[in-house]
mmCIF file of the N, C-alpha and C atoms, coordinates in Angstrom:
data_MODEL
# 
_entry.id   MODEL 
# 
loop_
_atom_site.group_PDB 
_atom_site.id 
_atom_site.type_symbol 
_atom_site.label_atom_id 
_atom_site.label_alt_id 
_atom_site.label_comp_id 
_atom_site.label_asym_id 
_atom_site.label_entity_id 
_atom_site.label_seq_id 
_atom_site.pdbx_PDB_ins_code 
_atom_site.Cartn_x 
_atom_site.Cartn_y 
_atom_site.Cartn_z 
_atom_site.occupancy 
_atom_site.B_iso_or_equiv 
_atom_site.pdbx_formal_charge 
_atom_site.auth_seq_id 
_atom_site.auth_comp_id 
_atom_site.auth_asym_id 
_atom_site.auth_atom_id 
_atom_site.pdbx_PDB_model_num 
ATOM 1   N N  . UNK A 1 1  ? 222.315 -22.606 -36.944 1.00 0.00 ? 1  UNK A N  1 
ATOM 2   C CA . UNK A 1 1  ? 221.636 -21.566 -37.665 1.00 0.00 ? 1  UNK A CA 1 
ATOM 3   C C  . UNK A 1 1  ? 222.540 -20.346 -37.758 1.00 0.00 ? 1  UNK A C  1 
ATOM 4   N N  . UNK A 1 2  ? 222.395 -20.040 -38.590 1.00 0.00 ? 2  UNK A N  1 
ATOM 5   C CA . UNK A 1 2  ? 223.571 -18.489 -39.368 1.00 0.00 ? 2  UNK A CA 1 
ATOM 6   C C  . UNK A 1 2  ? 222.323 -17.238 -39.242 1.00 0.00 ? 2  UNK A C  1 
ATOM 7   N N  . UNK A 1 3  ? 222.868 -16.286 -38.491 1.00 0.00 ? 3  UNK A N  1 
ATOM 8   C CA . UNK A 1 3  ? 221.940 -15.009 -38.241 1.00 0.00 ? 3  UNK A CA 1 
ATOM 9   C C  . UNK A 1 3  ? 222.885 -14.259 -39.076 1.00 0.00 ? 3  UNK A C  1 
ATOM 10  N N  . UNK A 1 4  ? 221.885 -13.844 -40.157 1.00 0.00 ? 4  UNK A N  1 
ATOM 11  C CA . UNK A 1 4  ? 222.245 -12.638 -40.998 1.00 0.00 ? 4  UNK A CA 1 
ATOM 12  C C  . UNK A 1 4  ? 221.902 -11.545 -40.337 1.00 0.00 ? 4  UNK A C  1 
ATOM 13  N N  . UNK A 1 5  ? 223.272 -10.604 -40.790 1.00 0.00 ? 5  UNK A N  1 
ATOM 14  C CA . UNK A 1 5  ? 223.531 -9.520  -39.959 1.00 0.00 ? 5  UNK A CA 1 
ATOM 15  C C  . UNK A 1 5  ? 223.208 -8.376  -41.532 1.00 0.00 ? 5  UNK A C  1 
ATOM 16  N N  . UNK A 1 6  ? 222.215 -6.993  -41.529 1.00 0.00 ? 6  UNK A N  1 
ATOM 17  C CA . UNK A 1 6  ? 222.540 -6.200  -42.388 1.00 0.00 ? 6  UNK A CA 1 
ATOM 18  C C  . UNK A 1 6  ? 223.164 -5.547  -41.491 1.00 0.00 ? 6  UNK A C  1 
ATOM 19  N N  . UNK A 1 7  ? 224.079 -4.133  -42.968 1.00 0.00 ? 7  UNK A N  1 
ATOM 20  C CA . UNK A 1 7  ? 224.657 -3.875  -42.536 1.00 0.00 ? 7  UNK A CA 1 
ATOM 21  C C  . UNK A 1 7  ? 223.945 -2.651  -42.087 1.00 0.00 ? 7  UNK A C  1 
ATOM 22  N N  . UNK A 1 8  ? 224.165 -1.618  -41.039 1.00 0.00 ? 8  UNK A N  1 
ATOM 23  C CA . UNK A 1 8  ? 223.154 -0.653  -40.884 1.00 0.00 ? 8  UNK A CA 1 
ATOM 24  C C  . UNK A 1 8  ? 223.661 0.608   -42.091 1.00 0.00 ? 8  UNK A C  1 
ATOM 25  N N  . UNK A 1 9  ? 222.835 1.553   -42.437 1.00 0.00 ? 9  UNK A N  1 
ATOM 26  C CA . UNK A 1 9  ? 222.903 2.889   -43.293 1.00 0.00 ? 9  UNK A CA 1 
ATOM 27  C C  . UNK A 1 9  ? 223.609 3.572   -42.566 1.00 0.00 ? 9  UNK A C  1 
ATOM 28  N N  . UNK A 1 10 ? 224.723 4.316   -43.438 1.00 0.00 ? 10 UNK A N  1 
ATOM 29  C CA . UNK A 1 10 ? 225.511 5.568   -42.975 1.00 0.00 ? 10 UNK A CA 1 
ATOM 30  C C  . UNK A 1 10 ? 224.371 7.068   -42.547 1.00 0.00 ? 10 UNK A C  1 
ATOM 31  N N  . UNK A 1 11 ? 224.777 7.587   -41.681 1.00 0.00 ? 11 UNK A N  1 
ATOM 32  C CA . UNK A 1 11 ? 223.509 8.551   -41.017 1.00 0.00 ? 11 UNK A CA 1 
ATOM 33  C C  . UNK A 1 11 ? 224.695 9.773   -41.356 1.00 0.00 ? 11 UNK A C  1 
ATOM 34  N N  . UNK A 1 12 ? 223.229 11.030  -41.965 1.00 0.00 ? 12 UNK A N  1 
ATOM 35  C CA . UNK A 1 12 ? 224.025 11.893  -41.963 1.00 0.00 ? 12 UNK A CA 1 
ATOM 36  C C  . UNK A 1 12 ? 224.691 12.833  -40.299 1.00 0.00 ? 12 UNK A C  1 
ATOM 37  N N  . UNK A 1 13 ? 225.710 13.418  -40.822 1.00 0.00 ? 13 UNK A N  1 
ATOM 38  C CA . UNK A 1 13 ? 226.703 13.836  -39.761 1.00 0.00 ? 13 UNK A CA 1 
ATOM 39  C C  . UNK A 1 13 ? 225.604 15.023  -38.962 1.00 0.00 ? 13 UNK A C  1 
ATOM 40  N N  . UNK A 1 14 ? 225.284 15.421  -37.746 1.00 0.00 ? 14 UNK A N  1 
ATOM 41  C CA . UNK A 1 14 ? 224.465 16.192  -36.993 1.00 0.00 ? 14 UNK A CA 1 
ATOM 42  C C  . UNK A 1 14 ? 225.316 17.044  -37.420 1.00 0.00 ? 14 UNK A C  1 
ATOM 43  N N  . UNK A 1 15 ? 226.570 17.713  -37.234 1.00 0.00 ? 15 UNK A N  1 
ATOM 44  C CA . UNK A 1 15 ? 226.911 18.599  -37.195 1.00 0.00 ? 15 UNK A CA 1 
ATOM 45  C C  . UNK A 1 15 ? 228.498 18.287  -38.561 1.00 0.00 ? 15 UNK A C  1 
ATOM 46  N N  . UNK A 1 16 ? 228.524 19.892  -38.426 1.00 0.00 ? 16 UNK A N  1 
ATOM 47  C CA . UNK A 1 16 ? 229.741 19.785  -39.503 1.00 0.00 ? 16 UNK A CA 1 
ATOM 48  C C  . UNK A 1 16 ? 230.543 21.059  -39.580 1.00 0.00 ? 16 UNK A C  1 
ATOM 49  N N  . UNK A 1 17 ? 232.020 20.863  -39.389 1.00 0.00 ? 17 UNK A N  1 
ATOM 50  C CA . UNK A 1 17 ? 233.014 22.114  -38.999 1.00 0.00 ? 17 UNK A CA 1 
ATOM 51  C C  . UNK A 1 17 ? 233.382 22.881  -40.269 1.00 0.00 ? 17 UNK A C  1 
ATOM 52  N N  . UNK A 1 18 ? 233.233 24.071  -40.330 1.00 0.00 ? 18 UNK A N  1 
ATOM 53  C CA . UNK A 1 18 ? 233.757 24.326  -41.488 1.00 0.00 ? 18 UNK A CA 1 
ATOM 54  C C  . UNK A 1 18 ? 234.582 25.573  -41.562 1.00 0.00 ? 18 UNK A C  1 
ATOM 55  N N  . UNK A 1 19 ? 235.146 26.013  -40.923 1.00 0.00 ? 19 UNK A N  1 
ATOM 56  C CA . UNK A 1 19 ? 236.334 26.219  -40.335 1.00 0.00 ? 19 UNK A CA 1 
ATOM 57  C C  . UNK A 1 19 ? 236.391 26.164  -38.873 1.00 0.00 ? 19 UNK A C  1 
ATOM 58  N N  . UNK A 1 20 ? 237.953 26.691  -38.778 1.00 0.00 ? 20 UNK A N  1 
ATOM 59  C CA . UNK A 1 20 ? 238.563 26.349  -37.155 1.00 0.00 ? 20 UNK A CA 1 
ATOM 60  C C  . UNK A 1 20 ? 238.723 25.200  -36.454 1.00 0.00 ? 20 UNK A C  1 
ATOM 61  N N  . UNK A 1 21 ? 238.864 24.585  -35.714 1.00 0.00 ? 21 UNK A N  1 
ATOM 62  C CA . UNK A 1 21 ? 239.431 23.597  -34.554 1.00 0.00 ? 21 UNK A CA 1 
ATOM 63  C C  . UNK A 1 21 ? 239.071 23.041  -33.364 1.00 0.00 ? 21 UNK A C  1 
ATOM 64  N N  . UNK A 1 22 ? 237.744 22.784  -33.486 1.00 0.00 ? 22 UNK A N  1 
ATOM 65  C CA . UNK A 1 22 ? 236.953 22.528  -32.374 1.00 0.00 ? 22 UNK A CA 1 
ATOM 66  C C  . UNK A 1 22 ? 237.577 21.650  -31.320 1.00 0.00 ? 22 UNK A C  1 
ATOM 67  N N  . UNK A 1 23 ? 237.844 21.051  -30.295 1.00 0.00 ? 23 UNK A N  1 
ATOM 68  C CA . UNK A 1 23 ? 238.157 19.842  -29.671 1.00 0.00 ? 23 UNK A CA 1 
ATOM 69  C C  . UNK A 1 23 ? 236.664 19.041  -29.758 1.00 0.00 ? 23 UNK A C  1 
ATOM 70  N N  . UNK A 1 24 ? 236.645 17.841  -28.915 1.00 0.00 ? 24 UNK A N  1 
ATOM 71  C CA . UNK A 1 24 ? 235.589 16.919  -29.028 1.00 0.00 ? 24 UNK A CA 1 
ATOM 72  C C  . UNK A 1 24 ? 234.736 17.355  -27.862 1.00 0.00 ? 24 UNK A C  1 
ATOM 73  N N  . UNK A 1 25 ? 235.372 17.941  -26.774 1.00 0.00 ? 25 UNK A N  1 
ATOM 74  C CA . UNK A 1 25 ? 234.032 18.427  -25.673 1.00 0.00 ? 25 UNK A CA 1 
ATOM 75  C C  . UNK A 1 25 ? 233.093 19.683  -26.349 1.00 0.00 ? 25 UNK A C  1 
ATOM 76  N N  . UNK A 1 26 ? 233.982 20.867  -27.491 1.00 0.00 ? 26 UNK A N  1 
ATOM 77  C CA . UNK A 1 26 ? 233.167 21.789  -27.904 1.00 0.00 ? 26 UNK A CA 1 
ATOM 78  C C  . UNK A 1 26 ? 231.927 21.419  -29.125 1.00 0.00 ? 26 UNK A C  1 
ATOM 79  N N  . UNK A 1 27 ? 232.594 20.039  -29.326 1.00 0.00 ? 27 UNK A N  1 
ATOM 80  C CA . UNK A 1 27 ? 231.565 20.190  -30.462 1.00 0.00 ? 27 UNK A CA 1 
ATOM 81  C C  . UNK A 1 27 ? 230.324 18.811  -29.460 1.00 0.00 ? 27 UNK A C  1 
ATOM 82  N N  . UNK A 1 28 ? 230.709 18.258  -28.205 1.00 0.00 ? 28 UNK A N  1 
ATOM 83  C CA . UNK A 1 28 ? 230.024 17.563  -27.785 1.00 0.00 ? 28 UNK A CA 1 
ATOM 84  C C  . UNK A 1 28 ? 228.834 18.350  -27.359 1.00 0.00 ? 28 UNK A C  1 
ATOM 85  N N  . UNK A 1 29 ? 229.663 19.560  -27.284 1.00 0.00 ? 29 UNK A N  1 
ATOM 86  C CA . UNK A 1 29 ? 228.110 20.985  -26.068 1.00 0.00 ? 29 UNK A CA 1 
ATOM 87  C C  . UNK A 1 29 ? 227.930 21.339  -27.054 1.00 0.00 ? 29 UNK A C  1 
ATOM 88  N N  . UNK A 1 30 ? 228.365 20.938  -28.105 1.00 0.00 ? 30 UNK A N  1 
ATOM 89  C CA . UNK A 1 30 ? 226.878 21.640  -29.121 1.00 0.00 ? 30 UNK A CA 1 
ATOM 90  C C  . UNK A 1 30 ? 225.927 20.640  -29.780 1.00 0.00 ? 30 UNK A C  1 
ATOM 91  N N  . UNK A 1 31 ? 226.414 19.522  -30.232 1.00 0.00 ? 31 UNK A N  1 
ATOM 92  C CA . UNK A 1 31 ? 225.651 18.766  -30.366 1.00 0.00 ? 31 UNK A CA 1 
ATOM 93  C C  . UNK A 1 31 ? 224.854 18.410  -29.389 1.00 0.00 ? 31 UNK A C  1 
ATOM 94  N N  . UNK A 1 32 ? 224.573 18.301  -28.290 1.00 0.00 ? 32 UNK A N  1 
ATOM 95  C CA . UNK A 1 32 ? 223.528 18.392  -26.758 1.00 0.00 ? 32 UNK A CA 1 
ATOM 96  C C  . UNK A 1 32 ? 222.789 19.429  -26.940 1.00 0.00 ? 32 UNK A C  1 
ATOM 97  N N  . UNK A 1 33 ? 223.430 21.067  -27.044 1.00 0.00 ? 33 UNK A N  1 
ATOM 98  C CA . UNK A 1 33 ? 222.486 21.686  -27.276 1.00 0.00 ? 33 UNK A CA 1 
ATOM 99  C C  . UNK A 1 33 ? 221.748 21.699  -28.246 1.00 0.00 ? 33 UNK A C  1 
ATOM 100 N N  . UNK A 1 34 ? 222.266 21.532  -29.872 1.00 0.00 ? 34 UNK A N  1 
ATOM 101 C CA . UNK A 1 34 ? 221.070 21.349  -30.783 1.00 0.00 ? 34 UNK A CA 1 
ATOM 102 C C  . UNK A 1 34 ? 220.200 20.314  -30.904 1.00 0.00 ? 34 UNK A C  1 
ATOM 103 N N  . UNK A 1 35 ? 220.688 19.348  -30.156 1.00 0.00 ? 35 UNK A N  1 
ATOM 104 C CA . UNK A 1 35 ? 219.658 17.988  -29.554 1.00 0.00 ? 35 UNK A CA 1 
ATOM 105 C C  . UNK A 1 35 ? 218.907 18.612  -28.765 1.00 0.00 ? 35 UNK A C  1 
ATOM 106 N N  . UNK A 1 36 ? 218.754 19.296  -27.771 1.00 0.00 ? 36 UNK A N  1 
ATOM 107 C CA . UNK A 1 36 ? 217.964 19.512  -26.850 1.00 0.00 ? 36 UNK A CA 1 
ATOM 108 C C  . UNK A 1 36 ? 216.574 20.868  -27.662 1.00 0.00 ? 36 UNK A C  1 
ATOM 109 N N  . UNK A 1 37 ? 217.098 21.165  -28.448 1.00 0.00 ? 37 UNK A N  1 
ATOM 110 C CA . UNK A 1 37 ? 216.421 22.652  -28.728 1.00 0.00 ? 37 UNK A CA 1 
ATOM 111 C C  . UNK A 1 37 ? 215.664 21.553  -30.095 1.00 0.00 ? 37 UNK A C  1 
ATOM 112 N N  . UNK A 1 38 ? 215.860 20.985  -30.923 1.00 0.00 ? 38 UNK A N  1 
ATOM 113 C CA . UNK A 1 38 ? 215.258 20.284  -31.336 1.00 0.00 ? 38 UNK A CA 1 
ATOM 114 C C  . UNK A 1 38 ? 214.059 19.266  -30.681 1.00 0.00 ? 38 UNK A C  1 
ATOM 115 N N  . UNK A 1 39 ? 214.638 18.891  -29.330 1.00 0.00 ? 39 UNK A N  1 
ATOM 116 C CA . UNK A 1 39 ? 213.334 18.075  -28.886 1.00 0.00 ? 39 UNK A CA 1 
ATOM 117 C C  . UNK A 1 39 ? 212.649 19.413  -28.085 1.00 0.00 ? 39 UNK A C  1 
ATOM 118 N N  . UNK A 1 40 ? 212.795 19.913  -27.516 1.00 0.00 ? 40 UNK A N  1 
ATOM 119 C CA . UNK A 1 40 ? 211.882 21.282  -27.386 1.00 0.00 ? 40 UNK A CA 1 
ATOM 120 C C  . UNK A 1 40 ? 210.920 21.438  -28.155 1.00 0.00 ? 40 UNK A C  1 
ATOM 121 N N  . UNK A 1 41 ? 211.503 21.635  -29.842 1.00 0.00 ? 41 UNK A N  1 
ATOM 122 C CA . UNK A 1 41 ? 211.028 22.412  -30.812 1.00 0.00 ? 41 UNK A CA 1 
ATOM 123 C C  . UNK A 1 41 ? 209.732 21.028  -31.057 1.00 0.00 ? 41 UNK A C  1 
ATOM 124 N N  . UNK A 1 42 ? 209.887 19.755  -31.147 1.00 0.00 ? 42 UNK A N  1 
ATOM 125 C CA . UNK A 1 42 ? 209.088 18.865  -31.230 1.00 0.00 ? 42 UNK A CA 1 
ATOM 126 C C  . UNK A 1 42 ? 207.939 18.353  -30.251 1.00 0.00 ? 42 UNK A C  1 
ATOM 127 N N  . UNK A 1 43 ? 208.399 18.961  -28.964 1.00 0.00 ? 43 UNK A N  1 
ATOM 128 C CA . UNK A 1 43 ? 207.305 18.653  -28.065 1.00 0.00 ? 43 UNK A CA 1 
ATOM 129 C C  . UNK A 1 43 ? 206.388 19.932  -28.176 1.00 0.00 ? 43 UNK A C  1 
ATOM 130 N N  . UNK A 1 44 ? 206.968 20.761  -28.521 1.00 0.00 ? 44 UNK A N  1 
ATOM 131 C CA . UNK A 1 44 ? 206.110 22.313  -28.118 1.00 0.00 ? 44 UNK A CA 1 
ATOM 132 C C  . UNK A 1 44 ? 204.968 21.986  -29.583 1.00 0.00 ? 44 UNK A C  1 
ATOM 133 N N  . UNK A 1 45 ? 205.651 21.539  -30.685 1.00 0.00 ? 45 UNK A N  1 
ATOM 134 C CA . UNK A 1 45 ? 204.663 21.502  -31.871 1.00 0.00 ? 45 UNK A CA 1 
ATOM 135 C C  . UNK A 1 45 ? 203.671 20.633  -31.839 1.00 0.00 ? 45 UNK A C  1 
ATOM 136 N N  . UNK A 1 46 ? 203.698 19.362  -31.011 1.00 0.00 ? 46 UNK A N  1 
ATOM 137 C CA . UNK A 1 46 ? 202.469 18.833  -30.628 1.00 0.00 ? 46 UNK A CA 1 
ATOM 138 C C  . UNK A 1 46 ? 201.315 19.460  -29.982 1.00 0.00 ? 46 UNK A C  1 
ATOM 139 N N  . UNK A 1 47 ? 201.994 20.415  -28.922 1.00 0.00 ? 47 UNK A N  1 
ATOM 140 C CA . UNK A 1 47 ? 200.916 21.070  -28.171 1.00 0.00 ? 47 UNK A CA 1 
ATOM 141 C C  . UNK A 1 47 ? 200.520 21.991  -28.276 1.00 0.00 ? 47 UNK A C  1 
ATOM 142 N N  . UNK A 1 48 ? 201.294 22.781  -29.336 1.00 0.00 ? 48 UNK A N  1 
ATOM 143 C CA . UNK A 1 48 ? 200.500 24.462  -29.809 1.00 0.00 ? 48 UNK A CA 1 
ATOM 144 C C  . UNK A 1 48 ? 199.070 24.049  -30.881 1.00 0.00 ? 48 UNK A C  1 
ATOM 145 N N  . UNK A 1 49 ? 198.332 24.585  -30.569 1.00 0.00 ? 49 UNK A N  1 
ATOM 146 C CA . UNK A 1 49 ? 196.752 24.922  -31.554 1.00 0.00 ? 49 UNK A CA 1 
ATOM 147 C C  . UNK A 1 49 ? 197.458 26.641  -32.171 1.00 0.00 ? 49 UNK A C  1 
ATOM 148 N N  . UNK A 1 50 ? 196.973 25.923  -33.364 1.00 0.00 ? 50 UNK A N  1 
ATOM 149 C CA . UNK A 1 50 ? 197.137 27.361  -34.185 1.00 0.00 ? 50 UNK A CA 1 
ATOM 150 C C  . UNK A 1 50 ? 195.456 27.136  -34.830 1.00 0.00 ? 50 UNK A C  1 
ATOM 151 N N  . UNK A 1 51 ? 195.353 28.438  -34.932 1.00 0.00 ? 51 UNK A N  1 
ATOM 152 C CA . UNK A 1 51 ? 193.945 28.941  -35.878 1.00 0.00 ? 51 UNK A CA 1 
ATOM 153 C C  . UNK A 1 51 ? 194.334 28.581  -37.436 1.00 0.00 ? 51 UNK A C  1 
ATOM 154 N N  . UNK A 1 52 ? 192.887 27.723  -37.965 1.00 0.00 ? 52 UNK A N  1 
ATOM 155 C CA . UNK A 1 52 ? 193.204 27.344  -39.262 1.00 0.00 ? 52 UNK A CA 1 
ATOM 156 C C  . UNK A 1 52 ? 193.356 28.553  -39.906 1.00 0.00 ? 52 UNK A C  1 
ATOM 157 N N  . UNK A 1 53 ? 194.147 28.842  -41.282 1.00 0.00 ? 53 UNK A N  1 
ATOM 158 C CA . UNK A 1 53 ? 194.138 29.516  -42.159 1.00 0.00 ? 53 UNK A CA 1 
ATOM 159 C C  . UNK A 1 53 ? 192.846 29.478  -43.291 1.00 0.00 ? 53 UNK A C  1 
ATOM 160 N N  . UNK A 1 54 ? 191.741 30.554  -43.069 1.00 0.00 ? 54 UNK A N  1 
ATOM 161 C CA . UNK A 1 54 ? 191.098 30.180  -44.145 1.00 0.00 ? 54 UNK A CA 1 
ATOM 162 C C  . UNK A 1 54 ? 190.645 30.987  -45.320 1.00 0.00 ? 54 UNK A C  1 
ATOM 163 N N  . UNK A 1 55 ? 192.187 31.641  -45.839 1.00 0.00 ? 55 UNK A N  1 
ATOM 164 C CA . UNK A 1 55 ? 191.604 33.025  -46.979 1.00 0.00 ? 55 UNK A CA 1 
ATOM 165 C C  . UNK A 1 55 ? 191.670 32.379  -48.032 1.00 0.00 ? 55 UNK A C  1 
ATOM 166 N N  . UNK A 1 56 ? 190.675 33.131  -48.548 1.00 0.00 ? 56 UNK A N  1 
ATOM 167 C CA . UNK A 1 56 ? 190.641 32.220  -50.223 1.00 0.00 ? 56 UNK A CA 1 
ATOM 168 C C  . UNK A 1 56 ? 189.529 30.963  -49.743 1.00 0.00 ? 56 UNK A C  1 
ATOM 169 N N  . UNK A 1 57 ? 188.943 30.869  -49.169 1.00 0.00 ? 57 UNK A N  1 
ATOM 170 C CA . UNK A 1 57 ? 188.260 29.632  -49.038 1.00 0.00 ? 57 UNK A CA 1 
ATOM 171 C C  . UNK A 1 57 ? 187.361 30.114  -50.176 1.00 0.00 ? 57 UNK A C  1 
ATOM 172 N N  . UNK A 1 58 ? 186.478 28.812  -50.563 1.00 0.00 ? 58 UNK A N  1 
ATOM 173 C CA . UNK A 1 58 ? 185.471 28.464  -51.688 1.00 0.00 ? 58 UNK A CA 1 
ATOM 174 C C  . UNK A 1 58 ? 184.084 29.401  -50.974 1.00 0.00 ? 58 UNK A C  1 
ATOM 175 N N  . UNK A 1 59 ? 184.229 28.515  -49.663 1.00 0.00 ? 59 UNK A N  1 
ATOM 176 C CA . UNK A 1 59 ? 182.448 29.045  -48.921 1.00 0.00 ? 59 UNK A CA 1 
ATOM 177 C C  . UNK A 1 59 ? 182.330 30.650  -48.617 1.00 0.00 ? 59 UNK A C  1 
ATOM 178 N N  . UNK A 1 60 ? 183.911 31.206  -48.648 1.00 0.00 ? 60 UNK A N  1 
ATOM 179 C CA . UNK A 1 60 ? 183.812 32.970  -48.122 1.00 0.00 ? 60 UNK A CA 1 
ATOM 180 C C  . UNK A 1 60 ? 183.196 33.377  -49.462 1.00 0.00 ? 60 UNK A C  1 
ATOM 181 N N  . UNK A 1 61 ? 183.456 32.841  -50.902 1.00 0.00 ? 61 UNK A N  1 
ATOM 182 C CA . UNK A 1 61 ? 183.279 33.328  -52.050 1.00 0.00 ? 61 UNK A CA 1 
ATOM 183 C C  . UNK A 1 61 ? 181.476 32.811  -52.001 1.00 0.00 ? 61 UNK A C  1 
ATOM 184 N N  . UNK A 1 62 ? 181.088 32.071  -51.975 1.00 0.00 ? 62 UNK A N  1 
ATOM 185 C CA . UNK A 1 62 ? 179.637 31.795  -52.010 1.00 0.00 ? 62 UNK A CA 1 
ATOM 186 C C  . UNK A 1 62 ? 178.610 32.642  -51.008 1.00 0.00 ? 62 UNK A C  1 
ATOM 187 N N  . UNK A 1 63 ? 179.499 33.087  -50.206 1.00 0.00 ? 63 UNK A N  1 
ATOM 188 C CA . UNK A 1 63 ? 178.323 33.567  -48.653 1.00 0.00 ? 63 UNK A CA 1 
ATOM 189 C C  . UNK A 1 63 ? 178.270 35.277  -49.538 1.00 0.00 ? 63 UNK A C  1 
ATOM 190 N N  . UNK A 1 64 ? 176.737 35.661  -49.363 1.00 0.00 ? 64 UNK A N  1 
ATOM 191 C CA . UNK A 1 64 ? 176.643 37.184  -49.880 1.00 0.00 ? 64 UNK A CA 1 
ATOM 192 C C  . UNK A 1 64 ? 177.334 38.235  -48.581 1.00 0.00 ? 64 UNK A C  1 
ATOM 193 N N  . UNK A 1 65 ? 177.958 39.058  -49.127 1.00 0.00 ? 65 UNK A N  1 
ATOM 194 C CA . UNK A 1 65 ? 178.584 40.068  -47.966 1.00 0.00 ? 65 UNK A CA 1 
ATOM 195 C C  . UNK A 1 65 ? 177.875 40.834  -46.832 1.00 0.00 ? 65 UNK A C  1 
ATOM 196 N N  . UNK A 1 66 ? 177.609 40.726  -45.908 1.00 0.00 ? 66 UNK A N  1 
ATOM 197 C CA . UNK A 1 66 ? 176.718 41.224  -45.115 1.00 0.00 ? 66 UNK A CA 1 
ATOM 198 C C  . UNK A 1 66 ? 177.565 42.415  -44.267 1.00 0.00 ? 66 UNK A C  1 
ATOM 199 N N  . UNK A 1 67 ? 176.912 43.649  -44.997 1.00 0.00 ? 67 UNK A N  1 
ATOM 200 C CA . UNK A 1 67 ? 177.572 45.376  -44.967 1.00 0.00 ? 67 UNK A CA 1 
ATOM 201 C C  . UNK A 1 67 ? 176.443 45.818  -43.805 1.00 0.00 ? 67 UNK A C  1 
ATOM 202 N N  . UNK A 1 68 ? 176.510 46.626  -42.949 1.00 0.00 ? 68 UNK A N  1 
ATOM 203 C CA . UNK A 1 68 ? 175.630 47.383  -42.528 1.00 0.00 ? 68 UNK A CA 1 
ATOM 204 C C  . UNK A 1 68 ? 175.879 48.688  -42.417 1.00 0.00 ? 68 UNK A C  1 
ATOM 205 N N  . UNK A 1 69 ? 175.097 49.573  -42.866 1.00 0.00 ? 69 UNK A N  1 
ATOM 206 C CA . UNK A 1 69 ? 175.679 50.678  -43.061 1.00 0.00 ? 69 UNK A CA 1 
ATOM 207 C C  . UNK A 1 69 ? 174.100 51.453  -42.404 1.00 0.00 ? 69 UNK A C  1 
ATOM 208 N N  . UNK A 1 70 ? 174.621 52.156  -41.144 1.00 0.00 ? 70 UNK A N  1 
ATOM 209 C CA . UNK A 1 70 ? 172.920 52.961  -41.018 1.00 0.00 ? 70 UNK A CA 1 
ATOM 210 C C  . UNK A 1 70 ? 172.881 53.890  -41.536 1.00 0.00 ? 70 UNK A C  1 
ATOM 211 N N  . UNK A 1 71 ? 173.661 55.013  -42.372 1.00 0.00 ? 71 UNK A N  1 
ATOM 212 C CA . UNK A 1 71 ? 173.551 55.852  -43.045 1.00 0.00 ? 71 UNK A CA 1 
ATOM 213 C C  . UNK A 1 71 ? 173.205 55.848  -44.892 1.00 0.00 ? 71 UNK A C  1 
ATOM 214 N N  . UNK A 1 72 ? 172.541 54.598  -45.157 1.00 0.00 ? 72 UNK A N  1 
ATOM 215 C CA . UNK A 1 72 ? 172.308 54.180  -46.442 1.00 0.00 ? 72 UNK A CA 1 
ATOM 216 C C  . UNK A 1 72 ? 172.103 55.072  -46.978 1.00 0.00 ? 72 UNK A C  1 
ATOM 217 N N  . UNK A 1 73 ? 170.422 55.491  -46.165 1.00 0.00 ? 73 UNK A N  1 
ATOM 218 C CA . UNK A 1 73 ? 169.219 55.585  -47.320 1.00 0.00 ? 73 UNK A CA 1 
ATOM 219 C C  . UNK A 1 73 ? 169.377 57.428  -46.429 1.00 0.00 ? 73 UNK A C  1 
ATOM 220 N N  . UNK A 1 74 ? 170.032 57.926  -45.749 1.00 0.00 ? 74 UNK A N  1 
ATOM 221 C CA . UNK A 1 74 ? 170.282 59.315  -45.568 1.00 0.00 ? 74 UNK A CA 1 
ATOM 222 C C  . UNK A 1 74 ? 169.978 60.588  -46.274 1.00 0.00 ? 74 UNK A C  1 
ATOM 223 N N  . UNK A 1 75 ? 170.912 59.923  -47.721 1.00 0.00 ? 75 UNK A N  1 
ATOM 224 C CA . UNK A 1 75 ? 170.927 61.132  -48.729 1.00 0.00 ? 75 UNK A CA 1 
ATOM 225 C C  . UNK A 1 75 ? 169.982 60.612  -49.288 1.00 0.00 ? 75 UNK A C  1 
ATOM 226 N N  . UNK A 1 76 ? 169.080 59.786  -49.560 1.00 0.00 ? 76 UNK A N  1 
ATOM 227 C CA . UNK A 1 76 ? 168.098 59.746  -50.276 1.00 0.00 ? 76 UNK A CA 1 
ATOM 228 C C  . UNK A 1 76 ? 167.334 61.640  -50.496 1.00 0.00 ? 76 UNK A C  1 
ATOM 229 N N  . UNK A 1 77 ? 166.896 61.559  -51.717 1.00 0.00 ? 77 UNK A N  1 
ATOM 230 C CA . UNK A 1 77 ? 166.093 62.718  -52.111 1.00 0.00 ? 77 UNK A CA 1 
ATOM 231 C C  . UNK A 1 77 ? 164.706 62.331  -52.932 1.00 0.00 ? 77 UNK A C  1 
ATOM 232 N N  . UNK A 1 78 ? 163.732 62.130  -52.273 1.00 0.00 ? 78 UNK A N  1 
ATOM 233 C CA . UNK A 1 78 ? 162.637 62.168  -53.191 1.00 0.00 ? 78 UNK A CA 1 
ATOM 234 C C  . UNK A 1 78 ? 162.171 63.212  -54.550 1.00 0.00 ? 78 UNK A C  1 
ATOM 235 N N  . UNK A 1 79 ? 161.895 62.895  -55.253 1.00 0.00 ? 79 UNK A N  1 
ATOM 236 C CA . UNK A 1 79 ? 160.862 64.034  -56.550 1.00 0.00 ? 79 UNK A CA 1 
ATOM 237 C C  . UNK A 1 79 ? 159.737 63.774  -55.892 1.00 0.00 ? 79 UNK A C  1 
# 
């Protein structure tokens, strides 16, 4: 039996020099660090609750505005 092999996809490059002369340990401590601050950034977003956003909703536009004002009827003036 013949096991077909694909071939795997070219992955884009994590990082990329665009000027100067890095050696391979400087650009190794950085690629670790932006690996690491990335999985940070992915565990923390599972576990933060944010408050829904709800301006502009449909139901704020349907509900009548409920003002209280105890100085309404104050200036009232009878005849």
């Amino acid at each position: 039996m013949s096991e077909e092999t694909t071939p795997e996809a070219p992955q884009k490059p994590v990082l990329q020099v665009l000027s100067g002369n890095p050696d391979d340990s400087q650009v190794a401590a950085l690629t670790v660090l932006f690996a690491g601050l990335a999985s940070a950034a992915a565990a923390s977003a599972d576990t933060v609750e944010r408050d829904r956003n709800r301006w502009g909703s449909l139901e704020e536009r349907l509900q009548r505005p409920a003002t209280y004002n105890p100085s309404a009827f104050q200036n009232v003036s009878f005849y």
